[in-house]
N, C-alpha and C positions, 0 to 999 in steps of 0.2 A: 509511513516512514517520514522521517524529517532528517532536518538537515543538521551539520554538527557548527558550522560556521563559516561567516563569509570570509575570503581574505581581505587585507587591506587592498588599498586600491594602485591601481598601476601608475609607476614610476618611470619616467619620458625614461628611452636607452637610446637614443641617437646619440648621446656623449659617453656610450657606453662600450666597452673594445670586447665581453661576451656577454652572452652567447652570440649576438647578432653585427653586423654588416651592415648597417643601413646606409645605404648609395642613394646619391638624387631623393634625399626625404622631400615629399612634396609639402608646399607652405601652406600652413592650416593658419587661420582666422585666430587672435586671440581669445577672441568670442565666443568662435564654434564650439556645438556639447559634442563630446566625445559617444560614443555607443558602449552602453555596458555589456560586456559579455562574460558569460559563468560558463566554466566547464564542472559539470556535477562529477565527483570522481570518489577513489578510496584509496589510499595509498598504499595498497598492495593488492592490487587491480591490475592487469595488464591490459585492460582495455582504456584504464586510464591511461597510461602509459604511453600507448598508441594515440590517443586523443591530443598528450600533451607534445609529444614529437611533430604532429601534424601542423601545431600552431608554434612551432619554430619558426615553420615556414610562412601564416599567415601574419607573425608577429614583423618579419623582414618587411612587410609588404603594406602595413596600417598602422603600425607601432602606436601613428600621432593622431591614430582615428578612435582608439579604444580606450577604455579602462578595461582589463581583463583582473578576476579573479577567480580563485577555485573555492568551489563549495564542497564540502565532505558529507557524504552520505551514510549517515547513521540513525537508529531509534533511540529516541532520548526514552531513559529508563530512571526512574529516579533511586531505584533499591539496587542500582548497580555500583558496586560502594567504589570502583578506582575511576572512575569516569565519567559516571551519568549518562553514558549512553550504551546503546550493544550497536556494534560493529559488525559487518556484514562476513568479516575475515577473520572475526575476533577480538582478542584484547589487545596483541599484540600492531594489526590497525588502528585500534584506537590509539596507542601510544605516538604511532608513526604520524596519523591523524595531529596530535599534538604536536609534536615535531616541528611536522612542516609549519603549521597555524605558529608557532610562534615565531620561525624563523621568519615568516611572513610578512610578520607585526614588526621584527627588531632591525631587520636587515631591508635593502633597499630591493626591488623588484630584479633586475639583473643576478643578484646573489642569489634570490630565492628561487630562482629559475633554474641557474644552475644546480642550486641546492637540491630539487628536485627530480633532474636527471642523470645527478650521483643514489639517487635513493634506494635503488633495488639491488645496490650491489654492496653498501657500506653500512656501517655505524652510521649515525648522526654525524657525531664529533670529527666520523673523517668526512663524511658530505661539506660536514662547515666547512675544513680545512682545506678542500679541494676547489670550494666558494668561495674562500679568502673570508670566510665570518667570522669572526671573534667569539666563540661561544661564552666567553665569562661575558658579555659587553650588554648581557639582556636577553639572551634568545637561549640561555641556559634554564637562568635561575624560572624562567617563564615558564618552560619545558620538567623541571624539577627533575626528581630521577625517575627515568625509564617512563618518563611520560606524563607524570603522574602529577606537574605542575598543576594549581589548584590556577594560573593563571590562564592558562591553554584550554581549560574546561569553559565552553562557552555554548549559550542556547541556541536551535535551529535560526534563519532568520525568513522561512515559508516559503521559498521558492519552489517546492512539492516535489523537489528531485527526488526520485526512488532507485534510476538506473544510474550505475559507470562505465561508460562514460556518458553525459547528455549535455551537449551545446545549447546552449541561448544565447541569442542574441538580441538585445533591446525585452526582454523578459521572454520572447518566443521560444519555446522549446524549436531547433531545426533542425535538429539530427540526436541519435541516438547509437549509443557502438555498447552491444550488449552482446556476446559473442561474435555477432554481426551488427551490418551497418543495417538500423531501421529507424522508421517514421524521416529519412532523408528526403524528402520530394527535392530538394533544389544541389542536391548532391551530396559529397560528403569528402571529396577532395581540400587541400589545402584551396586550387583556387578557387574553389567550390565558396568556401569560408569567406575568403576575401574579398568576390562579387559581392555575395549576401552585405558585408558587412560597409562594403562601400557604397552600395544602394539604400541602404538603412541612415547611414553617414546622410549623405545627398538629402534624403527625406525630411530628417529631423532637422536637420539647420536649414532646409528650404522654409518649415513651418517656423521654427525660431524666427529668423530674418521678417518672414510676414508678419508676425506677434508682434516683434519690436519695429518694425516701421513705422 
């Protein structure tokens, strides 16, 4: 299995009024690296789903500590004529797969966010509209009809995800939500997340700060 594409990378939301609250953001370092974190998912997965609701709450809490994006879990097939890849749910995931991946690309991190937990219940076009995204403004014409944008179609980039939902953090696989929660050793809680993810924080810019000394 491989992967269908990374998203872009995360967009600071402390000057952002949804989906998040951020209260007493604490002052990060110009300097400091941020921790990359991938949720592996599909978009018509409800363990995705689950995965992505949990990090509403880890996103309040580290916003300025991460880059988060989501990776789609599919097998690249090259004789598969609308999409080049097969999709765990179908074609009709790979479309939505597409979707999200361009609204990803055209629309700021707070929109696509939202974007995303309008998904299981809407059209695209009403997710946009409920996001405030301009669907003519790029995240259309990207998406084409019914998915099928030749721009949206894009290669795995080997992060080896097979399951939805699968957390990494700093490339570590730490949790897994595949009907149930496994391969968790350090939990699988939001604050679970946020520990993990502020210990990781601490680590790398401890050795950064020594490098550049």
């Amino acid at each position: 299995m491989l992967l269908l594409s990374v998203l872009s990378s995360l967009v600071p939301l402390a000057y952002t009024a949804f989906p998040f609250t951020v209260q007493e953001t604490p002052f990060t370092l110009q300097d400091d690296v941020k921790v990359p974190v991938h949720l592996g998912v599909q978009s018509r997965c409800r363990d995705a789903l689950l995965c992505e609701n949990i990090f509403d709450a880890v996103l309040k809490k580290v916003v300025n500590k991460i880059d988060l994006s989501l990776v789609y879990v599919g097998e690249l097939d090259e004789s598969e004529p609308d999409f080049g890849v097969v999709c765990p749910h179908g074609p009709q995931e790979c479309a939505g797969d597409v979707h999200q991946l361009c609204v990803a690309k055209y629309a700021d991190f707070s929109q696509f966010w939202e974007f995303i937990h309008y998904w299981q219940a809407r059209t695209a076009l009403k997710c946009a509209s409920s996001a405030k995204i301009d669907w003519n403004a790029g995240a259309g014409e990207c998406a084409g009809s019914d998915g099928h944008g030749e721009e949206g179609r894009q290669d795995g980039t080997g992060h080896g995800i097979e399951r939805s939902c699968t957390v990494l953090i700093n490339g570590n696989v730490v949790c897994v939500r595949d009907g149930t929660w496994k391969e968790c050793e350090n939990g699988h809680t939001a604050n679970d997340f946020i520990r993990q993810i502020n210990n990781e924080y601490e680590r790398i810019n401890v050795v950064e700060r020594l490098v550049s000394a």
